[in-house]
N, C-alpha and C positions, 0 to 999 in steps of 0.2 A: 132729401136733406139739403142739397144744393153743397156747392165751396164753401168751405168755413178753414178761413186762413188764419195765422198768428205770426209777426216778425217783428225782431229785436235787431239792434246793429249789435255784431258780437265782433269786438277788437277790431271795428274798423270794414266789418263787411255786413251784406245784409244778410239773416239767417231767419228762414222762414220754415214752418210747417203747416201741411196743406193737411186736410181730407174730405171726403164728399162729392169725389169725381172718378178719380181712378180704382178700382178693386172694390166695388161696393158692396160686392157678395162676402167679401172675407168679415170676419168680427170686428178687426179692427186696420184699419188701411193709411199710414201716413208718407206724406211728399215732403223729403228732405230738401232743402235748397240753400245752396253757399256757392257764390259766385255764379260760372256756370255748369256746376258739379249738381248730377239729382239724382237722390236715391229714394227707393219706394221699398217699404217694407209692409206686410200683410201679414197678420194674424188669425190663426183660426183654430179651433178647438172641438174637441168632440164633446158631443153632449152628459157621454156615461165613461166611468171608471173603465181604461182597460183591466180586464179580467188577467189573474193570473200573476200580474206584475209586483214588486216589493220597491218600486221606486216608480221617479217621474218621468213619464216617456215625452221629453222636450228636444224637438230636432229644430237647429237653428242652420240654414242654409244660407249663404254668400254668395252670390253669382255675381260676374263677372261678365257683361254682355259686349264685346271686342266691337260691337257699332255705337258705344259711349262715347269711345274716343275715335272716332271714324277709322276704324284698322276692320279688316276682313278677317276671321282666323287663318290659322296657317294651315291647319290639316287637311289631309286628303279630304275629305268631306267636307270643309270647308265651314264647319258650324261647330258652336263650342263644344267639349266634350268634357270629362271628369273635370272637377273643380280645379284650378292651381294651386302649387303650395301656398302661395300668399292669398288668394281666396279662401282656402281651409284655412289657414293662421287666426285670419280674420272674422268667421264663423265660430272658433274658439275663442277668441276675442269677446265677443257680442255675449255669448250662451254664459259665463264663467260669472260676469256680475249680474245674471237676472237670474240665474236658476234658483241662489238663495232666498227669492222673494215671492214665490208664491208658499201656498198653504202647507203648513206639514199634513201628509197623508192624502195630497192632492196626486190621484191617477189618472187625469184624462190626457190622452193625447193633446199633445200642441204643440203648431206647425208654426214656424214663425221664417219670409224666407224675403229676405232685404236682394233688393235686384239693383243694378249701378245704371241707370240707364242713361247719365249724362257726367261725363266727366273733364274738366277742363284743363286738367295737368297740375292743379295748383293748391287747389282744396280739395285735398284726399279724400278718397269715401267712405275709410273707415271708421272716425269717428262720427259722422254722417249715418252710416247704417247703425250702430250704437244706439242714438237718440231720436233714430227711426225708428227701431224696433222697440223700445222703450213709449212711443209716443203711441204706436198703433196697439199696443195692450195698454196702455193705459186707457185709451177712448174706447176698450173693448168691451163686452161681457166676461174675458177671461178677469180669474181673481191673481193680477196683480199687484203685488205691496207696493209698488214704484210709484211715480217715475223714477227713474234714474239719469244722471247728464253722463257723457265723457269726454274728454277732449285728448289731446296731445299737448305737451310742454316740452319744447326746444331750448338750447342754451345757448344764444350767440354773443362772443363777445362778452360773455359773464352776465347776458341779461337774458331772462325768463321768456318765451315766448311763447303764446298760447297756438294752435294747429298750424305749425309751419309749411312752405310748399315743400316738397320735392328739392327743391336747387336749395333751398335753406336747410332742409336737413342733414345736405352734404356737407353742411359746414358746422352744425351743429356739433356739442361734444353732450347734449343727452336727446334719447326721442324714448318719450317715457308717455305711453299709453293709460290715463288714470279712469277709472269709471267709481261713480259709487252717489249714494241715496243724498238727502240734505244732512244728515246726521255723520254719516261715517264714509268711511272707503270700503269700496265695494273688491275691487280688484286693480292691482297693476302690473304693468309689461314694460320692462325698458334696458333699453341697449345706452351706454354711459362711456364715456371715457375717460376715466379715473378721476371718477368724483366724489367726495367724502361724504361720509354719513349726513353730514348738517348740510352740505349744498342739496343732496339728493332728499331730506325733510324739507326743504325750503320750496322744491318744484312739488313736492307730494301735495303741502300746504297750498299753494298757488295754485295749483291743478284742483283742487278739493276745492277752493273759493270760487273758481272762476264758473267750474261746470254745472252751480247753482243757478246759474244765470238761464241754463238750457232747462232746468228743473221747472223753474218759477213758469218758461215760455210754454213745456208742455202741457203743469198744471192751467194755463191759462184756454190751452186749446180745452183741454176737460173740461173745465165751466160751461164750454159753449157747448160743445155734442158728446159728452162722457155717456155711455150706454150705463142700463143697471145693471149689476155685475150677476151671473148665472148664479144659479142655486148651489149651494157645495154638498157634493156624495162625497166623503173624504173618509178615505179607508183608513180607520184609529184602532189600535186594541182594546181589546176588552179589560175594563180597570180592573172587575175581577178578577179575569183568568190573569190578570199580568200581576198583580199583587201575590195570587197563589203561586205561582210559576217563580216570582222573583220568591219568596220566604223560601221555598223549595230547594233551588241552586246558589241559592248567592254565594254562601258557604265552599261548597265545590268549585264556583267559577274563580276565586279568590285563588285555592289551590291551582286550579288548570293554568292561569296566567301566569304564577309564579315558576313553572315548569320553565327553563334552561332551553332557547333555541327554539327558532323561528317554526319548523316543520314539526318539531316533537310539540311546542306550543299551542298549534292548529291542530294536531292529531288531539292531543287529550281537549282543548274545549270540542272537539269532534265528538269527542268520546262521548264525552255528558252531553250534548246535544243529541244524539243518538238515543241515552239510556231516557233525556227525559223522552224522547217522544213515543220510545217504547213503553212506560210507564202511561203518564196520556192515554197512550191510543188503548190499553188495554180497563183503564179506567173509565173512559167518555165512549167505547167501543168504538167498532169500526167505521160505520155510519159518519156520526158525530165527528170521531179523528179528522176525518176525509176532508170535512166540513173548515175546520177549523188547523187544519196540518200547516197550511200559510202561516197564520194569524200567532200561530204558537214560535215557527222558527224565527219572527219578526220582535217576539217578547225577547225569546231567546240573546237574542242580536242586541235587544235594548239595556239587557240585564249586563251583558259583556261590556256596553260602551258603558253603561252607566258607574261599573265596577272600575276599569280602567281611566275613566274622569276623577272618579270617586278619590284615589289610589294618588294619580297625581295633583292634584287640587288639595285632599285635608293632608294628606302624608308627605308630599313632597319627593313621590320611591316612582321611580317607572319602571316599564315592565323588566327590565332586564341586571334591575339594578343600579341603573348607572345615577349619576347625579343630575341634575336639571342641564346645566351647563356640559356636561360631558360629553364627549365623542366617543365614537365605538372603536376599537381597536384597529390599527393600522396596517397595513402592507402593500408594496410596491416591489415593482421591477420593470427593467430597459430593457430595450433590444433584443425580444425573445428570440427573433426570427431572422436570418441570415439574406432575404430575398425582399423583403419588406421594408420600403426606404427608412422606417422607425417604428418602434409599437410600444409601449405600457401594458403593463396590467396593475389597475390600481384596486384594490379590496377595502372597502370600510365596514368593518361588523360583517353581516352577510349579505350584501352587495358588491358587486365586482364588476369592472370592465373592462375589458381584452380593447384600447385603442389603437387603430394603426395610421399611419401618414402614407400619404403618396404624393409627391411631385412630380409634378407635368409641365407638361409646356403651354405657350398660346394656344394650342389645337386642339387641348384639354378643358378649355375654358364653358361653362356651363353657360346656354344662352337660356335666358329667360325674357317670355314672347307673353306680355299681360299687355294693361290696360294704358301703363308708361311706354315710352319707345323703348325697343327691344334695345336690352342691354347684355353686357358680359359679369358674371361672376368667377373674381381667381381663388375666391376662397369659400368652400363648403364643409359641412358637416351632417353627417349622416348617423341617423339613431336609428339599429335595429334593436330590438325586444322579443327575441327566438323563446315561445311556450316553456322550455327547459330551461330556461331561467329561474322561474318557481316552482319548478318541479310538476309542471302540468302537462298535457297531451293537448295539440291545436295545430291547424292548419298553419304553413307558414306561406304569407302572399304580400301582397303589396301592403306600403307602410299605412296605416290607420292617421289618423286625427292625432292621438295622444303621440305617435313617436315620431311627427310633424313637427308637435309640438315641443317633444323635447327637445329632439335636434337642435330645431331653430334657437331654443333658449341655449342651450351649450356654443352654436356658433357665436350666438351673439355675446356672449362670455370670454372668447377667444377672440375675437374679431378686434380689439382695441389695440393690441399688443403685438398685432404682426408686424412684421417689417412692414416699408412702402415699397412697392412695386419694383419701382423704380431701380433700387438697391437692394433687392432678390426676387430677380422677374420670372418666377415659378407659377404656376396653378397648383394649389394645395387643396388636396383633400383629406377628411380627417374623418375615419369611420368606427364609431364604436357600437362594439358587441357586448350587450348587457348579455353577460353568461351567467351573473348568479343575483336574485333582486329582492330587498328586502328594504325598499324606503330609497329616496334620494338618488335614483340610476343616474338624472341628469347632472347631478351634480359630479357625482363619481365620473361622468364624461370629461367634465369639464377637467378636474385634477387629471386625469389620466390622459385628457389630450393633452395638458401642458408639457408631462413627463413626454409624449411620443413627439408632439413639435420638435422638442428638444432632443429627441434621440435622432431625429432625422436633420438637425444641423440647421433648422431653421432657428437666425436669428431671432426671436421673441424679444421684445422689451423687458418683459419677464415675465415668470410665473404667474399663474392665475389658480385660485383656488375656488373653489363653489361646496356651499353648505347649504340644509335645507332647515328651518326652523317652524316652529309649531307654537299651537296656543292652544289650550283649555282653560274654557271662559264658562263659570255657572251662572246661574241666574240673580246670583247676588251682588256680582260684578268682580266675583274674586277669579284671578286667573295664572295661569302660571307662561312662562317661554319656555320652550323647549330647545335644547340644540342638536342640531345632527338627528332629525325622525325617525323613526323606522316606519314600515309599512301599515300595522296595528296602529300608531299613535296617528299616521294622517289618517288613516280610514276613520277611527273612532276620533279625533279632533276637531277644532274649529277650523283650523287654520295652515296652510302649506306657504311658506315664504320662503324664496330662495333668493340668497346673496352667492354673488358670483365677482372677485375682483382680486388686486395685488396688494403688494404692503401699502401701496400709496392711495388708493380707493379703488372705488366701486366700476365692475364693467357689463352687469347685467343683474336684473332684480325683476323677479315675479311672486305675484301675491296672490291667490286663489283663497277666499274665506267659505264656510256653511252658516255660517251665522250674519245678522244682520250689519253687516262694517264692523270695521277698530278705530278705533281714536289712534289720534297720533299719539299719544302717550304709550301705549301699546306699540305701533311703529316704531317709535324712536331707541324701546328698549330693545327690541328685537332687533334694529341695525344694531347698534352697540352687543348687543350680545353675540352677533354673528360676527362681527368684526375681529372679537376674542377667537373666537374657533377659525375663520378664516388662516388666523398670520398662525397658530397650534398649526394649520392644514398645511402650509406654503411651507413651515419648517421640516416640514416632513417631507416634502418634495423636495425640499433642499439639500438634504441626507442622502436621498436615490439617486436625485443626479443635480450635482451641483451648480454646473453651468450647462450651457448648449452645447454639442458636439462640435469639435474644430472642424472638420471636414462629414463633406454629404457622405452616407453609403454609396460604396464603390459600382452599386447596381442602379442610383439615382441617374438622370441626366443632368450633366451638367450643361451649363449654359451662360456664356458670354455675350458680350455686346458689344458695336460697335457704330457709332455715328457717322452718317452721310448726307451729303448735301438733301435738302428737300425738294429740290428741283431734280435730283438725280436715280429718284426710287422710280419709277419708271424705266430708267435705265437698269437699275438692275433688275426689274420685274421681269423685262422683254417683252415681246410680241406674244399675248397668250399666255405669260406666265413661262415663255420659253426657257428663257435665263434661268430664274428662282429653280423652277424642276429640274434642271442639271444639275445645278449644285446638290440639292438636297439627295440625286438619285445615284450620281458622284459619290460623296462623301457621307452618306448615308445617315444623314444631320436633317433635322427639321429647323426650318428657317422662319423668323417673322417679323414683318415689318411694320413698326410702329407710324403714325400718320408724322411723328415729329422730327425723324429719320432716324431713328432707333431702331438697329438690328439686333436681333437676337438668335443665336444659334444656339441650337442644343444636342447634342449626343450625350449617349453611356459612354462614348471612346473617345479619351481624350486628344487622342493625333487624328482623329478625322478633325473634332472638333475646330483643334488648330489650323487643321490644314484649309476647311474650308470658310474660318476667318481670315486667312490670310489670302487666301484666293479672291473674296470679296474686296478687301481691303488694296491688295494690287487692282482689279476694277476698277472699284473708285478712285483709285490716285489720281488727282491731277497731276501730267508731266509739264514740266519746265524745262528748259534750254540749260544744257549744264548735268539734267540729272543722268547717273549713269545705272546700268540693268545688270546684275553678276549674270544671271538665267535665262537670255529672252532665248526663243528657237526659232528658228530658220523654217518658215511656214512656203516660200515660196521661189522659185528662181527663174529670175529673166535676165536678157541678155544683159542690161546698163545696171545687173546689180540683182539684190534679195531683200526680198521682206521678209522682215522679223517681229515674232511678238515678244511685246514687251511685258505686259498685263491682258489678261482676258480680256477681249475683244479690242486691243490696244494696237496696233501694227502700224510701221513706219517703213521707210526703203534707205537701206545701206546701196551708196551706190557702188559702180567697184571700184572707183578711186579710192574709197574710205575702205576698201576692205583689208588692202593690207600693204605694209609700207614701201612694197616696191610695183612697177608696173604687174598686172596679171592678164594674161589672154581671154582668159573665161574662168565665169564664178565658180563654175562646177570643179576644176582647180583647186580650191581651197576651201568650197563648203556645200553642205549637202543637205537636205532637208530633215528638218528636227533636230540638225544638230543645235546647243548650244553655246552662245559668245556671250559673252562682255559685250555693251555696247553704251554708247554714250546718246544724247539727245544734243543738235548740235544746229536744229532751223525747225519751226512750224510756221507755217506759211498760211496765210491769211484765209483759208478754208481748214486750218486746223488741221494740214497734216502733216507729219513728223519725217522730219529724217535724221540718220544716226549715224554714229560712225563706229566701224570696229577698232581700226590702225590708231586712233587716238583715245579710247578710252581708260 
């Protein structure tokens, strides 16, 4: 086939997609190119249905190859090994707006895995593998509905900006990840800093217009080398048996739904899942059952989503009762634990989360070693999801994809509202335990970290609430919003939308659809309706604990600060590090020092604490002529007199004229080593060194 190139100038740069050279074995193979950032993504697919399966087996892979950006890895081995958080992010990224676009009933495997292989620091590779992996199934024989574009939308300055660097996003106050088809919005991800509903519609809209541009350029590579698309084996029910089977249950599944509570709810549609296929299997016999035992729990499945659409769309009633609009029932608490620098537990409906905080020091600080120059994280969040949660049995191991995922949307929720550094120079970490799950864990992180921020005494600008909202949408166009989900309405739903922000706006927003895009129209109610249940949510918070804790827990470290020449940190560092580890080994304080002569000391105990601020503090002093010492000691004695320290590593010579007001024979006469004087500063002599006086001080 040879090179078959396509590039457009997009905002200013060139943006090209290649194929026909690299991966010519895969189905579908395209070369991203923006600045000098290149990503290759490969598709490829098996030919037959896997067996056995009730869904689509789609693995979307992000690598991250550390010679993009000329870096070595760091591991002992020295080659890359399990993906990074932010490479997983990423892959969930990519997979969330295509998965809705292939066939319903489509089982074949497909591999799709975007590699970074050149990166310049500037144009990110994210939205790069996006509309790689979009371009290489579209040119493929796989059957996908796309293309699809994405981009990023930055806010500086109050103006829109389409895939920002790096150094622009630090300044940024939204980086809001959009993907989605020509028609609608596929998915979005964004981290915000209190931005209202209609600013955060205006990048949605912007973000939606712009990524057509990527659409048009993929459609253009298709015309040139689009493969014909493979044959479809697409595993459907049988319209018979699913019209028998639906007249059969519908009746009962009405009943089973109606049942009171999450577990007793799943036991009884259990129940009738159970009897029908006891019934079944003794009707169509053994044989045939066997046959057909898939194909029937999949009816089963569809009769349940179809009754619970049914339910909310012509009735306006969900499962539990409650109203469209409604939240599920409330409860919270502070400070469960005595040893724990703060904790929550926040409970909505039947989801619950046990949050706890820890503060640390500099030492504590999370390095994260990718494709950017290695940096420090002071603030993290951690999402575990322990089997017992929902009451299941499962191995518990390393975090998964999804509690990656959550996390990251809960930190990024909390992340707007911390204090600056600067003015509470801690490492925080913030770890929640989903203990009880029924719909919306990440959101419940979020409420429940705000209460444990807050019980640990960390300043917060305020409160942050997180809600999660829903959509069922029929084919007629009729649709309802949901507020606050449970578990059954996203499973059986179109749509999982989470808002996460203060009374003032918005601080993080993700969108996950199964259906083909929403309109903005749809969007915009859904902000506005979250925005109701949001400030319901923050009022609730504000009942548990009304402000922030005056002081840290007594088991926290505390930690002060103190500035010093920048010329002089060297001096206190020493030969080696010699200085710094005395102190710290001293006063049993960790120490750290900032490049802009920022100290910071930290202890659980407050008199070392002090003691070994003050210890630095005399160090650094510059002496003057005039100044006088209540403490120095008597470190040394010679005949014309004694040295004294005045400050850590400070020492000048009383000679014995100045030692005391009348003639003396010898120093050893009136002073002794270690002892204590008064003493004054009274000449520094042009190599800067001190002499004092006692008799005059």
């Amino acid at each position: 086939m040879g090179k078959i190139q396509v590039s457009t100038d997009f905002h200013g740069k060139k943006y090209t997609i290649e194929t026909g050279v690299i991966a010519k074995q895969a189905h579908g193979a395209a070369l991203v190119t923006c600045g000098e950032t290149v990503v290759l993504a490969a598709a490829t697919a098996a030919d037959k249905p896997r067996e056995g399966v009730d869904f689509f087996p789609l693995t979307v892979d992000f690598i991250e190859k550390y010679y993009a950006s000329g870096k070595i890895p760091g591991s002992f081995f020295k080659r890359e090994a399990r993906p990074s958080t932010d490479a997983t992010l990423t892959a969930r990224l990519i997979d969330r707006p295509i998965r809705p676009l292939f066939p319903a009933g489509f089982r074949n495997d497909v591999n799709i895995v975007i590699t970074v292989l050149s990166y310049d620091g500037v144009n990110t590779p994210d939205h790069l593998g996006m509309v790689a992996a979009s371009a290489a199934l579209s040119i493929s024989k796989i059957p996908f509905q796309g293309p699809i574009g994405g981009v990023v939308v930055g806010r500086l300055d109050g103006r829109l900006v389409i895939n920002p660097s790096p150094e622009e996003l630090e300044r940024s106050t939204l980086e809001l990840s959009i993907a989605g088809t020509r028609e609608a919005v596929m998915m979005v991800e964004a981290e915000a800093g209190l931005l209202t509903e209609e600013q955060m519609l205006e990048a949605l809209d912007f973000g939606h217009q712009e990524l057509k541009k990527l659409i048009d350029l993929q459609e253009e590579l298709a015309q040139k080398t689009g493969a014909p698309k493979m044959p479809l084996d697409l595993i459907l029910p049988d319209e018979a048996l699913a019209q028998k089977i639906t007249a059969r249950i519908s009746g009962d599944m009405a009943k089973a739904l109606a049942v009171d509570g999450k577990l007793a709810k799943y036991a009884a549609i259990d129940a009738l899942q159970a009897k029908l296929l006891a019934e079944l299997k003794t009707e169509l016999g053994g044989e045939e059952f066997a046959k057909k035992e898939k194909e029937i729990k999949e009816i089963f499945h569809d009769v349940e989503k179809t009754a619970v659409r049914g339910m909310i769309i012509d009735e306006g009633r969900r499962l539990d009762g409650r109203r469209l609009d409604e939240l599920r029932p409330l409860s919270s608490a502070v400070g469960l634990f005595k040893r724990t620098h703060g904790s929550a537990l926040f409970t909505r409906g039947e989801t619950q989360a046990l949050v706890i905080t820890t503060l640390g020091t500099a030492d504590d600080e999370q390095m994260i070693d990718g494709l950017d120059p290695t940096y420090k994280k002071k603030f993290f969040l951690h999402y575990n999801f322990p089997p017992y949660s929902v009451g299941e049995v499962g191995r518990m191991g390393s975090p998964g994809r999804r509690e990656l995922g959550h996390g990251n949307l809960a930190e990024r929720g909390l992340k707007a509202v911390l204090p600056e550094h600067k003015d509470f120079p801690y490492t925080i970490r913030v770890v929640s335990e989903i203990t009880e799950s029924n719909g919306s864990s990440s959101m419940a992180s979020i409420c429940g970290g705000s209460l444990s921020l807050m019980d640990a005494g960390v300043p917060i600008k305020a409160p942050v609430a997180g809600i999660a909202m829903g959509l069922i949408k029929n084919d007629g166009g009729k649709y309802q919003i949901l507020t606050d989900i449970m578990g059954l309405e996203d499973h059986l739903g179109d749509m999982d939308f989470k808002v996460a922000g203060t009374r003032d706006g918005i601080t993080a927003l993700q969108m996950d659809i199964k259906i083909v895009g929403v309109t903005r129209e749809i969007m915009a109610k859904a902000l506005a309706q979250a925005r109701d249940g949001r400030l319901f949510l923050l009022d609730h918070l504000r009942n548990t604990l009304p402000a922030v804790r005056g002081e840290l827990n007594q088991y926290a470290p505390r930690i002060e600060s103190l500035m010093i020449p920048v010329d002089r940190i060297g001096e206190l560092i020493g030969p080696g590090g010699k200085n710094i580890k005395k102190i710290q080994e001293t006063y049993k304080v960790s120490v750290d020092i900032e490049e802009t002569g920022k100290v910071n000391i930290a202890s659980a105990d407050g008199l070392s604490l002090r003691a070994a601020k003050d210890y630095i503090a005399a160090m650094m002093r510059e002496i003057e002529i005039g100044d006088v010492f209540e403490n120095a000691k008597v470190v040394k004695i010679i005949e014309i007199g004694a040295f004294v320290e005045v400050a850590p590593g400070k020492q000048g010579l009383v000679h014995i004229s100045e030692i005391a007001p009348r003639r003396i024979a010898r120093v050893e006469d009136v002073l002794s080593i270690d002892q204590a004087v008064k003493v004054k500063c009274i000449k520094i002599d042009e190599r800067g060194r001190y002499n004092f006086t006692i008799k005059n001080a």
